[in-house]
C-alpha positions in Angstrom: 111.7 115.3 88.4 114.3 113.1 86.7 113.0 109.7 85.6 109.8 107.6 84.4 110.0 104.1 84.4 107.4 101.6 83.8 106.8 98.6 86.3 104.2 96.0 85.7 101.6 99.0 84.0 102.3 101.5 86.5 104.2 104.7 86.3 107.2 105.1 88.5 108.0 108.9 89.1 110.3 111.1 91.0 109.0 114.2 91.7 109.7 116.8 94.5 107.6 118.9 97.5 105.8 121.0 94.2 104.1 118.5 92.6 100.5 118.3 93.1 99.0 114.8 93.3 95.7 115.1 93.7 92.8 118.2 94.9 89.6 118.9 96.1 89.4 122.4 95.9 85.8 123.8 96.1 84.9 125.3 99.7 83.2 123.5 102.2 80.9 124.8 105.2 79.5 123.6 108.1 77.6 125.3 111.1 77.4 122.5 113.0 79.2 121.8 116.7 80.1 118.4 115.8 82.6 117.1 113.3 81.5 116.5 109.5 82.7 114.9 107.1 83.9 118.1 104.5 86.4 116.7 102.2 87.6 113.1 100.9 90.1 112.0 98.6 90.8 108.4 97.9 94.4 107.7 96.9 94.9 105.8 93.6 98.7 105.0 94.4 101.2 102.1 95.4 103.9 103.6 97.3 107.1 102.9 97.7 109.1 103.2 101.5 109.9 106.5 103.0 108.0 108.1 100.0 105.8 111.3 102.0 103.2 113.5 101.0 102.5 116.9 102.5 98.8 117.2 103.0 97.6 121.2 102.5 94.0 122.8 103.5 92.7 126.0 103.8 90.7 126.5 107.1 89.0 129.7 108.3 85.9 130.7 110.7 83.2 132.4 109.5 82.7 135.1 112.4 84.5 138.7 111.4 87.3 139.9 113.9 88.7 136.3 114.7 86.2 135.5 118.2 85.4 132.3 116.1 86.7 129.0 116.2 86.9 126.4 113.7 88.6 122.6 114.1 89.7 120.4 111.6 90.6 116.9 111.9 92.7 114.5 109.0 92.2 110.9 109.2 93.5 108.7 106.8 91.5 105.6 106.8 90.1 105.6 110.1 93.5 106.6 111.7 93.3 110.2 113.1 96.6 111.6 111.3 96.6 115.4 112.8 94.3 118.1 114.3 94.1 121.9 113.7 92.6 124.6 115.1 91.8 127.8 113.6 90.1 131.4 114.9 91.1 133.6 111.4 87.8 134.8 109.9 90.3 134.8 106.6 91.3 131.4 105.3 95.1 129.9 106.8 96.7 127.1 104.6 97.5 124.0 107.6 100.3 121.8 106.6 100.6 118.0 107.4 103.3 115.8 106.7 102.3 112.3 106.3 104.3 109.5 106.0 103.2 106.6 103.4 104.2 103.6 104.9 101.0 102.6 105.0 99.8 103.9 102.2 97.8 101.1 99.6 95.3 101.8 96.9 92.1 102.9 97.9 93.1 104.5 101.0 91.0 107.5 101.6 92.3 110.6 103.3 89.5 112.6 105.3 89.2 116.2 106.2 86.4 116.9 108.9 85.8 120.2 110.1 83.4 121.8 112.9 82.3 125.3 114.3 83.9 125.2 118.6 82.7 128.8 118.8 81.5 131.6 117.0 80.4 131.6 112.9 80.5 128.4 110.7 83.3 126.6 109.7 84.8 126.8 106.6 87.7 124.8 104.2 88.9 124.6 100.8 92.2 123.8 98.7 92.2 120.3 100.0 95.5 119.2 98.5 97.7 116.1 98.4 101.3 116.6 97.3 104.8 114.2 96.9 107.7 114.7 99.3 109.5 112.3 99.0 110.5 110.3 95.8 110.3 107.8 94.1 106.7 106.3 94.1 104.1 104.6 91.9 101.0 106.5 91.3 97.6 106.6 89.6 95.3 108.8 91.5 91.5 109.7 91.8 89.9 112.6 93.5 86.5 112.0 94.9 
């Protein structure tokens, strides 16, 4: 939120915990008992140390009163970053922090979701936002 600087072609920003990187936003379904692929997003970035992200979905089941169950998992590459579980028939937001160590162009961050028990599982609002500052960023959404 203070400065833009630019190094070798590519945008050095501060920002803070509001700032929306990248989204996939439509919603996503599955019935199936075994985890799916439901949402990617392939990062665009260079990142500088100790930068974060906070990683946002919405997750609900699809069976009224809450007897459902629906589990998400986030990967980024093919690193399992978090798991959530969810038995709302309304949609929750889940929160994970990630740090960005790590972090190189073209890294993909995964979202898979299945139905444990109960009606189909459902996600949208798949959201990538910066933490902590600075970083260089270009980003793509796919």
């Amino acid at each position: 939120m203070g400065y833009f600087t630019p190094v070798s072609n590519v945008e050095l920003f501060e920002l803070d915990d509001t700032n929306l990187i990248v989204s996939s936003d439509s919603a996503t379904s599955t019935s199936l008992t075994d985890y799916t692929d439901a949402k990617k997003i392939t990062l665009k970035l260079r990142v500088v140390p100790s930068s974060k992200f906070t990683v946002k979905f919405d997750l609900k089941n699809g069976l009224a009163g809450g007897s459902g169950v629906t589990k998400a998992r986030l990967y980024h590459n093919n690193t399992l970053l978090s798991t959530k579980t969810q038995t709302s028939d309304a949609y929750v937001t889940q929160t994970v922090e990630v740090n960005t160590v790590n972090f190189f162009p073209n890294d993909v961050l995964t979202l898979q979701i299945k139905k444990d028990a109960g009606g189909d599982a459902y996600t949208r609002y798949f959201r990538v936002y910066a933490i902590r500052t600075p970083f260089a960023i270009t980003q793509e959404s796919v």
